[in-house]
C-alpha positions in Angstrom: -27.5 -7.1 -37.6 -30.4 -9.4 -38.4 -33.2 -8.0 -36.5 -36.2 -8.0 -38.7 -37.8 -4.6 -39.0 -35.7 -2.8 -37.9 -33.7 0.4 -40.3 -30.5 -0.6 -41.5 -28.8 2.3 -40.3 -30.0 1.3 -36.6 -28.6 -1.9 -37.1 -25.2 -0.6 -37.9 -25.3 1.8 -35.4 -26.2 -0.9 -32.7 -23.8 -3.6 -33.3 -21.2 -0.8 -33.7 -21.9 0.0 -30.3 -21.2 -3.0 -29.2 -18.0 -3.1 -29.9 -17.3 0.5 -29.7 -18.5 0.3 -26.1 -15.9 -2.0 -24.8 -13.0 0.6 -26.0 -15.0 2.8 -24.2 -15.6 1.4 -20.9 -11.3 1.0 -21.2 -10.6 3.9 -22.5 -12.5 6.1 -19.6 -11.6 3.3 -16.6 -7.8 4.2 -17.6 -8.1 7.8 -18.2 -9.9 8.6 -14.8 -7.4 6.5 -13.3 -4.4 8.3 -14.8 -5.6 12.3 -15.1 -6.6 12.1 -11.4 -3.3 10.0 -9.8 -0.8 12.4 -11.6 -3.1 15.4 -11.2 -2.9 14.4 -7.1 0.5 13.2 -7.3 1.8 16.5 -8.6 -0.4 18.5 -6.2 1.3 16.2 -3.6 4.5 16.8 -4.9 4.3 20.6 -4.9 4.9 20.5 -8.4 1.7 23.0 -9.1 0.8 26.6 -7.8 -1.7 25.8 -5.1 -3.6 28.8 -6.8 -4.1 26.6 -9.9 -6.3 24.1 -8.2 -9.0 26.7 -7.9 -11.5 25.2 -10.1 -10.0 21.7 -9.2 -8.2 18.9 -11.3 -11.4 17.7 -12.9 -11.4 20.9 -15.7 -8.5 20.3 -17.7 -10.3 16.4 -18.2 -12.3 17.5 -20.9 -9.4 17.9 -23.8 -8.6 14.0 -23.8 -12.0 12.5 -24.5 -12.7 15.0 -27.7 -8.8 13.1 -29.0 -10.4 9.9 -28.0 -13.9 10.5 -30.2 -11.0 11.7 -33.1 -9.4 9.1 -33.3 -12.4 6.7 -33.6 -13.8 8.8 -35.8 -10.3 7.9 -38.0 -11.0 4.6 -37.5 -14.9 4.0 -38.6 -15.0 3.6 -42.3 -11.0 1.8 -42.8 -12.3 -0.4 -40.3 -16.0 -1.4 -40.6 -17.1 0.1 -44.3 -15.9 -3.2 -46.2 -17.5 -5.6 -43.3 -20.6 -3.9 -43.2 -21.1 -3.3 -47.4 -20.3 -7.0 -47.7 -23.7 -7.8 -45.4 -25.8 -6.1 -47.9 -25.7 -3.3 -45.8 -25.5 0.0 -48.4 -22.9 3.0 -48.2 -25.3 5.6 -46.8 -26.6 3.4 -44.4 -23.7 2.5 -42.9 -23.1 6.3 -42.8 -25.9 7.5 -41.0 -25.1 4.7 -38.6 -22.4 5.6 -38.1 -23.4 9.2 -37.3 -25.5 7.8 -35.1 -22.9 6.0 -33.0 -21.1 9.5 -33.0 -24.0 11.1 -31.1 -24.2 8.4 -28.8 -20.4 8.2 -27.7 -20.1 12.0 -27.6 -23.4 11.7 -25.2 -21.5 9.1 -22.7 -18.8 11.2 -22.9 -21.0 14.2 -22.1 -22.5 12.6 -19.1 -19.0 11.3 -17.6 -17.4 14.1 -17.8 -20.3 16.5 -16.4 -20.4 14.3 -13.5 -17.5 14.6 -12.5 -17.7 17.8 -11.6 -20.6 17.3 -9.0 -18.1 14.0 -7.6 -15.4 16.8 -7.0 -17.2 19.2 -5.5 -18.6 16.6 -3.0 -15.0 15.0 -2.5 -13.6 18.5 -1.9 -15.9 19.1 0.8 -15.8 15.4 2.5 -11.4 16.2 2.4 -12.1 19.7 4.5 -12.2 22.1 1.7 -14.6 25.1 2.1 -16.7 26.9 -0.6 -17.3 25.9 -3.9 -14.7 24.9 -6.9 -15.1 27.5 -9.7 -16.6 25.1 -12.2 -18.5 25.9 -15.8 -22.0 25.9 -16.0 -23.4 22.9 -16.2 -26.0 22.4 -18.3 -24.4 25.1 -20.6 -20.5 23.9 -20.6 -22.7 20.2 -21.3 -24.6 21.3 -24.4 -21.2 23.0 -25.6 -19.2 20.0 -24.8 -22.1 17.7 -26.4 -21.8 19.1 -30.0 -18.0 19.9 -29.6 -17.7 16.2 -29.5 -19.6 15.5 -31.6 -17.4 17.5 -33.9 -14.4 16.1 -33.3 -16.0 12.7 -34.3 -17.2 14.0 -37.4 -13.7 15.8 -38.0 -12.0 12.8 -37.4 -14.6 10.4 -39.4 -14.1 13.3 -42.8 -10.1 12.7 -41.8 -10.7 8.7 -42.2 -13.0 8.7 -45.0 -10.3 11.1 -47.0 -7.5 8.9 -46.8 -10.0 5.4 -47.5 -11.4 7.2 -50.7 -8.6 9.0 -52.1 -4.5 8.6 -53.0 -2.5 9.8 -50.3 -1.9 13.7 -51.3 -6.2 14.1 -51.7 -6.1 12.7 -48.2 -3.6 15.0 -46.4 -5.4 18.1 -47.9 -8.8 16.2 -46.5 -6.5 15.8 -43.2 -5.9 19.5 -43.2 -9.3 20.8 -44.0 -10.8 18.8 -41.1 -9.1 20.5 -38.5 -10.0 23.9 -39.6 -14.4 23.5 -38.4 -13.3 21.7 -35.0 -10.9 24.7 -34.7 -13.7 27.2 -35.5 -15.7 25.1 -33.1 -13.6 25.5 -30.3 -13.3 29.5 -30.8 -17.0 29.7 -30.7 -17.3 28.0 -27.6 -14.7 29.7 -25.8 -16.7 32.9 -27.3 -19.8 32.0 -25.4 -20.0 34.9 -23.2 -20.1 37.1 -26.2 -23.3 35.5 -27.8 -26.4 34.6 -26.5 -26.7 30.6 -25.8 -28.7 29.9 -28.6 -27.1 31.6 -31.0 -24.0 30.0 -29.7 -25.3 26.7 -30.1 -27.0 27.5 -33.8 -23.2 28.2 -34.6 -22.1 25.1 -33.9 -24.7 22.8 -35.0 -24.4 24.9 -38.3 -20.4 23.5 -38.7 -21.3 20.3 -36.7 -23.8 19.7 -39.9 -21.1 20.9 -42.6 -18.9 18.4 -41.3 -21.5 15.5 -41.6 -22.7 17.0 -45.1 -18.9 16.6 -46.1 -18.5 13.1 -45.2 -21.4 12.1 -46.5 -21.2 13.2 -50.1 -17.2 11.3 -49.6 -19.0 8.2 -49.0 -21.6 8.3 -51.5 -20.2 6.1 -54.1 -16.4 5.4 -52.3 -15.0 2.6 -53.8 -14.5 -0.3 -51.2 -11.4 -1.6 -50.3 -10.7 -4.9 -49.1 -7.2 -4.0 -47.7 -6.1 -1.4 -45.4 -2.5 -2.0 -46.8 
C-alpha cells in the first residue's frame, strides 16, 4: 500500500490480490477436487448415460467459477471500501482497483479452466480412450469465457455496491437489474455461431463496459459506512 510511485489504484489492486489470491488458490484446490471425484464417481456408479461423457467431465466446470467471481464481486466494496478510504486512498481509486483485480481473477480463472481441457484430453488417451473429446474452441471459448467473467464480477460488484449505498428496497431493484447484462451476456455467447467473432466479442465488451460505467457512477460520492450491520 505504501510503495512510493506507484498509482493508487495499482496499489489497491495489488494488496487486494494478496488476499484475494489465497481464497483463490482454496477455492480452485477444492472445486477440482470435488467436480472431478463426483463427476468420476457417478460415471463409476453408472449413474450417467455413457453417451454424456462425450465431450468429457471437464465442460460443465465452467458454471462454478463465474458464481465464485459473483460472489466476490458482492463482497469488494462491504468489505474493503471503508479500510481502504480510511488510508487516504479516494473512492474512484479504490474503484478502478478494484476493476482491476476483476480482470485479473477472471484471467486465472481463464487460464485454469482452458487447461483443463488439454489435461483431459491427454488423461483420456493415457486411460485407453481413442479419438478426441468434443471440446470448445480454445482460444475462442477462452476470449468468451475471459469477458463472461469478467461480467459476472462486475455484476456481482454493481449487486454489492447497491445494497452498501442504498436502503434495502434501492438495493434489491440494483440486485435485480444486475442479473439482467450477465443474462444478455450469456445469450450472446451461446449465440456465437451466429455472429462473426469480433462482433461477438464487441457485444460483450459493450455490456461488460455498461456494467463498470454503472458501478462506477454508484461509487462516486457513496457515503462510507463503518458497519456492515
Amino acid at each position: 500500500m505504501n510503495k512510493s510511485g506507484q498509482h493508487p489504484a495499482l496499489k489497491v489492486a495489488g494488496s487486494m490480490w494478496s488476499g484475494y489470491r489465497v481464497t483463490l488458490i482454496w477455492y480452485w484446490s477444492i472445486f477440482v477436487i470435488v467436480y472431478v471425484g463426483i463427476n468420476l464417481l457417478l460415471r463409476h456408479l453408472g449413474e450417467v448415460d455413457e453417451s454424456m461423457w462425450g465431450g468429457g467431465i471437464w465442460e460443465g466446470s465452467v458454471y462454478s467459477p463465474k458464481i465464485f467471481l459473483l460472489v466476490i464481486g458482492i463482497l469488494v466494496t462491504p468489505v474493503s471500501l471503508a479500510s481502504y478510504v480510511t488510508f487516504g486512498i479516494t473512492r474512484k481509486h479504490f474503484a478502478w482497483g478494484s476493476a482491476l483485480l476483476f480482470v485479473g481473477l477472471s484471467f486465472v480463472c481463464t487460464v485454469l479452466t482452458a487447461v483443463g481441457y488439454p489435461i483431459e484430453q491427454l488423461l483420456y488417451q493415457m486411460a485407453g480412450g481413442t479419438g478426441d473429446l468434443k471440446q470448445p474452441p480454445l482460444l475462442e471459448g477462452s476470449m468468451d469465457y475471459f469477458i463472461l467473467s469478467v461480467g459476472y464480477c462486475l455484476a456481482g460488484w454493481l449487486i454489492g455496491n447497491g445494497y452498501y449505498g442504498k436502503d434495502w428496497r434501492v438495493g434489491t431493484i440494483i440486485c435485480v437489474a444486475a442479473l439482467v447484462p450477465i443474462i444478455l451476456m450469456e445469450i450472446i455467447a451461446d449465440a456465437g455461431t451466429s455472429f462473426a467473432l469480433w462482433l461477438e466479442v464487441l457485444m460483450l465488451l459493450v455490456v461488460a463496459g455498461l456494467l463498470l460505467a454503472a458501478n462506477l457512477f454508484l461509487l462516486r460520492k457513496v457515503r462510507i459506512r463503518r458497519k456492515l450491520v
